[in-house]
C-alpha positions in Angstrom: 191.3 156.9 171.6 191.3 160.6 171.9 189.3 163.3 171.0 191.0 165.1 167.8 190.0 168.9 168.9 192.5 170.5 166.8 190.8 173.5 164.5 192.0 172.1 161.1 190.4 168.6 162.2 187.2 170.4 163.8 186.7 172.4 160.7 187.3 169.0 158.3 184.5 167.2 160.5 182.2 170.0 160.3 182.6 170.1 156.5 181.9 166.4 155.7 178.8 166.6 158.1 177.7 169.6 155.9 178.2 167.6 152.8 176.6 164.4 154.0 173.7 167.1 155.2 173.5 168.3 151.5 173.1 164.4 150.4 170.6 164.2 152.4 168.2 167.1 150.9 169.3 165.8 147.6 168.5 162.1 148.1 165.0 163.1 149.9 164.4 165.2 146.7 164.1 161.6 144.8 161.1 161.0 145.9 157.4 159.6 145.1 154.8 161.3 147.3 151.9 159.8 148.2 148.7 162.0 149.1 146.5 160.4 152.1 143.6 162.3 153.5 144.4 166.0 152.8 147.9 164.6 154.3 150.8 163.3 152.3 153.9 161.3 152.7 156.4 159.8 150.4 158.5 156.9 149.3 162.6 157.7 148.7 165.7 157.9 149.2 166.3 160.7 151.8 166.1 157.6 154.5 169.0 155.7 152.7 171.2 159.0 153.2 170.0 159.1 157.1 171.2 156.0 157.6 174.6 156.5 155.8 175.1 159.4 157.8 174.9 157.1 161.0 176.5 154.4 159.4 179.7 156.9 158.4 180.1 159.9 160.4 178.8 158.1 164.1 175.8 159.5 166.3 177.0 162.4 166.8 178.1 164.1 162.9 175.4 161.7 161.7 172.6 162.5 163.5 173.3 166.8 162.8 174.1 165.6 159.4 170.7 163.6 158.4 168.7 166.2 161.4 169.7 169.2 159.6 169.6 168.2 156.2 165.9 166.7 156.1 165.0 169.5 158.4 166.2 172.3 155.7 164.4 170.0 153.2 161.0 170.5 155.1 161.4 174.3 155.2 161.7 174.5 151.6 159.9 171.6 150.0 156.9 172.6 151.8 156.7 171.1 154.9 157.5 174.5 157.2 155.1 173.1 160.0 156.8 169.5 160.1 160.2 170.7 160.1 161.6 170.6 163.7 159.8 167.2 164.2 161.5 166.3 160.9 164.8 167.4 162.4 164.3 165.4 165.8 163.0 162.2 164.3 165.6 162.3 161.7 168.5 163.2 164.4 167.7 160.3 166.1 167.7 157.8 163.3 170.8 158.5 163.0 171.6 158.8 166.1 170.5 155.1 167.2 171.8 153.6 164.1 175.4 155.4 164.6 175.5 154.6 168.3 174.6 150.9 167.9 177.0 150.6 164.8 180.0 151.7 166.7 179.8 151.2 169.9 181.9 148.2 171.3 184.9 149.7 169.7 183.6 148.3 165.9 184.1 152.0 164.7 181.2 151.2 162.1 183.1 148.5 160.9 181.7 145.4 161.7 179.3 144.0 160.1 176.7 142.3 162.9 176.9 145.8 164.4 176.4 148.1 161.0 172.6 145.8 160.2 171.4 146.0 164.1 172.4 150.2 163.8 170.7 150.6 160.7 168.0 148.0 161.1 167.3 150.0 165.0 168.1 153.5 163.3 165.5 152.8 161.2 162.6 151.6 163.5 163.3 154.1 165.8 162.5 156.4 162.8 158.9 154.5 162.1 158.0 154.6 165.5 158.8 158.0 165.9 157.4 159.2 162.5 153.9 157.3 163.4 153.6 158.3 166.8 153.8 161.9 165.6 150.8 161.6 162.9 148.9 159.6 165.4 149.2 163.1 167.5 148.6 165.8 165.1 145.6 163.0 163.8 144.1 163.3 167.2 145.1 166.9 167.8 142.9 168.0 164.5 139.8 166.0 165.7 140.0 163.1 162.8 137.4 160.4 163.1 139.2 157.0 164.2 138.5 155.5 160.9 140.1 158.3 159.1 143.7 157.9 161.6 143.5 154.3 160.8 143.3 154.7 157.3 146.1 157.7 157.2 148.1 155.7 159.9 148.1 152.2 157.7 149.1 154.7 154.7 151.9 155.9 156.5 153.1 152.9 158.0 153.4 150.9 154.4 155.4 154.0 153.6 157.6 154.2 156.4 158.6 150.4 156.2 159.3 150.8 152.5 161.5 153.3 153.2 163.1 151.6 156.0 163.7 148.6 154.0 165.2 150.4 151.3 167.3 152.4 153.1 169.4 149.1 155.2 169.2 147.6 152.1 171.1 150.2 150.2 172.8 152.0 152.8 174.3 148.5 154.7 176.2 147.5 151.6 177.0 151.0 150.3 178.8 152.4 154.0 180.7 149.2 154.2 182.0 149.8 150.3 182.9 153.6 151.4 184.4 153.0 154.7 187.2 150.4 152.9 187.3 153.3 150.2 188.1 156.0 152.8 190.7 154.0 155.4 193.3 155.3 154.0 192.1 159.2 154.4 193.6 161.0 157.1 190.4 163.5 156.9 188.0 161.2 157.6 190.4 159.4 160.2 189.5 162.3 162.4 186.1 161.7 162.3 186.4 158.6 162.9 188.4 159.6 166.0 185.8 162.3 167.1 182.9 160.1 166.9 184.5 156.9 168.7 185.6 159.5 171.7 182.5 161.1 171.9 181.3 157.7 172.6 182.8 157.6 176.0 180.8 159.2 179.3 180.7 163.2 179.8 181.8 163.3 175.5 178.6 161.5 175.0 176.4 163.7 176.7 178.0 167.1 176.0 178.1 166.2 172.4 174.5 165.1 172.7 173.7 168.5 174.3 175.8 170.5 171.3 174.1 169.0 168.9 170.5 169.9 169.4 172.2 173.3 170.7 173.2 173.4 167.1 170.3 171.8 165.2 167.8 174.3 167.3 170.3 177.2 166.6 170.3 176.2 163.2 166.3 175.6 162.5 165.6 178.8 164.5 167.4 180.7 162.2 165.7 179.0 159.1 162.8 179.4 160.7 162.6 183.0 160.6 164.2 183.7 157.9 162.0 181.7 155.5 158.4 182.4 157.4 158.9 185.4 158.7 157.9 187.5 156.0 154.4 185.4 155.2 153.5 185.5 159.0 154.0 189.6 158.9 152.1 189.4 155.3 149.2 187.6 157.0 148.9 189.7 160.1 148.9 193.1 158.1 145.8 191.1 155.9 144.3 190.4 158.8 144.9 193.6 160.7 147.1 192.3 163.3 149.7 194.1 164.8 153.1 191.9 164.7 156.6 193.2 165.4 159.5 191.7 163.3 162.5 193.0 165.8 162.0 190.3 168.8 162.6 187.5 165.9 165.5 189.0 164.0 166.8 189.5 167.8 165.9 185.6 168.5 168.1 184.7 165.2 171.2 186.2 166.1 170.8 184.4 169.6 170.6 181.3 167.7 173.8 181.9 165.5 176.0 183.0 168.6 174.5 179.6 170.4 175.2 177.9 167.4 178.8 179.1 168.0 179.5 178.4 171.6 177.8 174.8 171.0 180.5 174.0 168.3 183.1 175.6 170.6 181.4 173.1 173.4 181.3 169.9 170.6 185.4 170.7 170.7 186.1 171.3 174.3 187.2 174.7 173.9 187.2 176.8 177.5 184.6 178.5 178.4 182.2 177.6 175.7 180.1 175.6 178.7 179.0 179.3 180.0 178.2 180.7 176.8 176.5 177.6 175.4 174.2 177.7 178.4 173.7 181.6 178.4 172.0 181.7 175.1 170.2 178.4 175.4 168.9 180.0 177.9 168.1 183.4 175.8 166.5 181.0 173.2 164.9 179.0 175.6 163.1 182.3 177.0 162.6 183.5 173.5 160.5 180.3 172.1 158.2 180.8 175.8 157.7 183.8 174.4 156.8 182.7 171.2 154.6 180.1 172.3 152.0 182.3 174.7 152.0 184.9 171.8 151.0 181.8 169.8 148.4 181.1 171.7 147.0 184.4 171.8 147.3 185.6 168.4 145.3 183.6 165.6 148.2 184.4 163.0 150.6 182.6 164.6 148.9 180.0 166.0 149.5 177.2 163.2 153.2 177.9 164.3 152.4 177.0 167.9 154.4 173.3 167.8 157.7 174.6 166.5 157.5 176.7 169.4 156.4 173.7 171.9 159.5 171.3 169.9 162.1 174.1 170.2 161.7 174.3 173.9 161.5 170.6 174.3 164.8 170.4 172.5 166.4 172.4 174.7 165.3 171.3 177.6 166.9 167.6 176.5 170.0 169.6 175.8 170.0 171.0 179.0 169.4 167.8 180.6 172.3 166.5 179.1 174.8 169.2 180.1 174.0 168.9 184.2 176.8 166.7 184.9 179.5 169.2 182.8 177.6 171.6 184.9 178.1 170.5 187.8 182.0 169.1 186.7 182.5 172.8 185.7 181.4 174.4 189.3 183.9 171.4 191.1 186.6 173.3 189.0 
């Protein structure tokens, strides 16, 4: 089956990611939150959405879809600091339950396939989520009675939510996806995502999307902590430019352009995606040393650290197009 790469149809999937992305914030605004230990976490319905994003859109439109969305949610529910961690472990819930759900040519349609995606999604997302609070526990210098208490906490949590959301989102993609066979809109993303499943689609639409979902949360980034961080460093007498990040925010929207352009094949996005990946890339090195030398920023020190991970894996994933592209 091939790619559908036409504008109209590129524009169409991009919009039904964006809504299942608003869904998302919504849904994960439903929520109970449960303080532990000067922590806090929280029992929802932002999970159930995830997982419908997998279920529905595939890996690729569901993982930017639930990514995005819980990662916006972070930046204003709160959560700034968690917010690129958010975006990766929610990514890959997605991710894992859209891959697993239609691979095999089931196209998220059959059934056995749909409970191991969302049931995997899921415990990727619980192993993820705890593995990350086990870090920041041990980072802060918690006692190991306190991370056992906090990680139990967490862990009842996290399973709640994972049983909730296969045992809402299972039933409820299967009853959409009969409702939505006969749309030819959401017929091309069902196209894109069951192309994208194949070899070099895979891993270049792997490598767009955390282009765009580091693009994306750079830009939110700065734009929504920007002016406390330059509010704290004038209180404190610090001296802190505001240009190299408003500089570092219009790298990210023109990489968040040439990875879309990438996600559809156009020519010549592979250079451009790669160019300011590589501007970003230099920019969050930057961001990191001045991190570690400036007390202001320093709480902001593991976006910094994510950011470049994420594009390093993005990078990883393009060597092969790379090195199709220099062949040609």
């Amino acid at each position: 089956m091939r790619i559908n790469s036409s504008q109209k149809s590129g524009a169409v999937n991009l919009a039904l990611t964006g809504l299942m992305g608003a869904l998302v914030i919504v849904g994960t605004f439903i929520s109970i939150p449960i303080p532990v230990l000067g922590d806090r976490t929280m029992i929802g319905l932002g999970n159930v959405f995830c997982i419908l994003s997998g279920l529905l859109l595939g890996p690729m439109y569901g993982g930017l879809a639930a990514g995005v969305g819980s990662g916006v949610f972070d930046l204003i529910g709160g959560w700034a600091a968690s917010a690129p961690t958010t975006l990766i472990n929610k990514f890959m819930m997605a991710f894992v339950c859209g891959l697993i759900a239609w691979s095999g040519r089931s196209e998220g349609k059959k059934l056995s396939r749909v409970i191991a995606g969302a049931v995997s999604g899921s415990l990727t997302y619980c192993v993820l989520y705890l593995l990350k609070s086990l870090i920041e526990a041990k980072l802060e210098g918690s006692a190991d009675e306190a991370v056992a208490i906090l990680l139990g906490t967490k862990a009842v949590a996290t399973i709640v939510n994972a049983v909730i959301a296969d045992v809402v989102a299972v039933p409820l993609a299967l009853a959409i996806r009969r409702s939505l066979e006969s749309n030819r809109m959401y017929l091309g993303v069902v196209q894109s995502s069951a192309a994208q499943l194949a070899g070099h689609d895979l891993r270049r639409g792997v490598s767009s999307v955390l282009l765009i979902v580091q693009a994306v949360l750079q830009i939110v980034c700065v734009a929504a902590l920007l002016p406390g961080v330059l509010s704290s460093a004038g209180e404190a007498g610090a001296s802190l430019a505001a240009w190299p990040f408003w500089i570092a925010a219009a790298v990210s929207a023109a990489q968040a352009v040439a990875a879309v352009l990438l996600l559809r094949g156009a020519r010549h996005a592979l250079p451009a995606a790669l160019l300011f990946g590589a501007l970003s890339a230099a920019f969050s090195v930057w961001f990191v040393a001045a991190a570690a030398l400036q007390p202001v920023l320093s709480k902001y020190l593991p976006i910094g650290v994510v950011f470049l991970a994420v594009l390093a894996a993005s990078f990883l994933a393009l060597l092969p197009a790379v090195h199709c592209h220099k062949k040609a």
